[in-house]
C-alpha angles and dihedrals in degrees: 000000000000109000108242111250135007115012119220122246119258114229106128114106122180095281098053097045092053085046086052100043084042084058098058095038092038085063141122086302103075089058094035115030108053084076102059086036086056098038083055098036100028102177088005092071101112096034082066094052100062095045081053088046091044100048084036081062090039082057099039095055103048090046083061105043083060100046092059082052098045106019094180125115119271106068117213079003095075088034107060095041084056099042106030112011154286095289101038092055082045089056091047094055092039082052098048099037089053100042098044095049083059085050093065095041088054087041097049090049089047077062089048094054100048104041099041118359099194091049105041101127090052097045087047096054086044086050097052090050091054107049090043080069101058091054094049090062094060139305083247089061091043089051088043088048089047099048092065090040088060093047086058099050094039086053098052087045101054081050094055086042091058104023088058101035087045095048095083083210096116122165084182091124083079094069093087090053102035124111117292119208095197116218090310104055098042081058093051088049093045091056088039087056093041094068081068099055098040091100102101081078091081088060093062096048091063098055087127104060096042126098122248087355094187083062109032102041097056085048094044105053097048094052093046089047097044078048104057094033090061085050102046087044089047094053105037098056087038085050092038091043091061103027092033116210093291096050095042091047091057093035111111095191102022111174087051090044089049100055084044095065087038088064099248103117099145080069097056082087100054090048094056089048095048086053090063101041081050102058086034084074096031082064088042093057092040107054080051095059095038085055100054101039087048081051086053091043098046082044091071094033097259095128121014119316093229096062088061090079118122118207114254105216107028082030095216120129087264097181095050088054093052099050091044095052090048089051090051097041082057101051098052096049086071112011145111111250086205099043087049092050094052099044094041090060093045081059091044091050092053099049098043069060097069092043089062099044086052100052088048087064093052090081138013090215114118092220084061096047096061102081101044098048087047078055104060095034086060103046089045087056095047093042091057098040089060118101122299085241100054092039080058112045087042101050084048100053085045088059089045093058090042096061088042083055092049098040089057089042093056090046091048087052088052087070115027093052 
């Protein structure tokens, strides 16, 4: 289907689009959420780890089984509304959208934190109007931005990887007595980590300003992916091997904590700096994906028809951007980091949801059946093993879109009928 108005401009190659899904997974989770996965996992960590990693493949293939069908920007959006249905590719951009949004804010107040503790909500606000900026300038200046903000992150990692499993300092011997989550709470860990490794959606949301999308989407997302799951592995046993399950669960910086028992202090610094050079891409990248899919979404009326307008000079959906950054601007002047982690992931998790209903759909061959409906089956489980809270405030807001969906659906039908 060919998207109504001004097309983007296709710049991305294979490189660029893994840079730009390692920016988003490569994020402030990797520095912040192994401590609430292991306070909810204990031993199970990395357990959880790999059922986040496996539904996170389940996700990654089908997205890019459909974006070689329907290279176009919006992601499960487009899908959905191709495969399933008007609404269900409605509820998928609403999820994400949502969701995502929360996701910055969650992301722009991880900077805050980091940079200057007293003053978060200010410095994250200060944080979303730059690099909205930065968007706004052209997709080819944010990959470029990206690209240097990975190499950052890959490098302090690698540091805390060698500096604590070279130590010889384990409390690994803990792992048999530390805390146990049981079943329920490895799966609350594994949709708490998921939210980390959620960023090759943003792959999938360019597909329109990528070149030769059918070639270089279904390239880009397992090698991001690949990327981000050999991080996340390498740091979480380094970081295990020297806190053990009961000391990482009550960190609450604990990378930095972590170089800190391995005898390494002077490198504390360098991590928390690291953290907000890290979420500083993650936003980057976000605000990247939220934008497109809110273009896809203003192009079919959805959302309002204005916000649909492409620049015509820097050819990027300016308006989209715009709107996004001063939604987010607006969230993390007030609100919780926690609240907006757990029911950003409960978002992320629909609408991987979607994906994977709508890959089913692409072949009635059992063998190609297999993925997606591990897909689903796994985004359904983690949605619901998330906090009661999160399970709550989520399902709601879906409700509330829905009815918006129903309500415009209703007026239309006023006049068209």
């Amino acid at each position: 289907m060919t998207p109504a108005g001004p097309e983007l401009r296709r710049t991305l190659g294979v490189g660029d689009a893994v840079v730009v899904g390692l920016g988003s997974m490569l994020g402030a989770g990797i520095f912040a959420a192994l401590a609430s996965a292991a306070h909810a996992a204990g031993s199970g960590l990395l357990v959880a780890l790999a059922v986040a990693a496996a539904v996170a493949y389940c996700n990654a293939v089908s997205s890019a089984r459909l974006a070689v069908r329907y290279p176009a920007s919006g992601g499960t959006y487009v899908y959905g509304r191709e495969r399933l249905g008007e609404f269900w590719g409605y509820l998928a951009g609403w999820s994400f959208v949502v969701g995502k949004t929360a996701s910055c804010a969650a992301m722009a107040l991880t900077v805050g934190a980091y940079v200057r503790p007293g003053q978060a909500h200010a410095v994250a606000v200060a944080a979303v109007v730059a690099l909205t900026a930065v968007n706004y300038c052209g997709v080819r200046k944010s990959a470029w931005v990206t690209r240097v903000i990975v190499a950052v992150v890959l490098a302090v990692l690698a540091s805390v990887v060698v500096v604590c499993l070279g130590s010889g300092r384990s409390d690994a011997g803990r792992l048999d007595v530390g805390l146990s989550g049981g079943t329920g709470g490895v799966l609350r860990a594994a949709g708490l980590l998921f939210f980390a490794f959620a960023g090759y959606a943003r792959i999938a949301t360019l597909g329109e300003e990528v070149r030769d999308p059918a070639r270089t989407v279904p390239r880009a997302i397992p090698l991001a992916l690949g990327i981000a799951l050999a991080a996340y592995g390498g740091v979480a046993a380094a970081v295990l091997s020297v806190l053990g399950p009961v000391g990482l669960g009550q960190a609450t910086a604990p990378l930095a904590d972590a170089v800190r028992v391995a005898g390494v202090p002077e490198l504390a610094p360098v991590v928390r700096a690291g953290a907000a050079v890290a979420a500083l891409g993650s936003l980057l990248a976000l605000i990247l994906g939220v934008s497109r899919t809110t273009l896809a979404m203003a192009r079919d009326r959805h959302l309002p028809g204005v916000l649909a307008a492409v620049h015509p000079r820097y050819r990027v959906p300016h308006r989209a951007e715009l709107a996004v950054g001063a939604v987010v601007a607006a969230l993390a002047a007030t609100v919780d980091v926690r609240g907006a982690i757990g029911f950003s992931s409960f978002g992320v998790l629909v609408y991987y949801a979607v994906a994977n209903a709508s890959a089913w759909t692409l072949s009635a061959a059992p063998r190609s059946r297999v993925v997606p409906a591990v897909g689903l089956l796994g985004c359904a489980t983690l949605a619901f093993a998330l906090p009661a809270g999160s399970v709550a405030v989520g399902a709601s807001v879906l409700a509330v879109g829905t009815a918006a969906y129903g309500v415009r659906r209703w007026w239309a039908g006023r006049f068209t009928g």
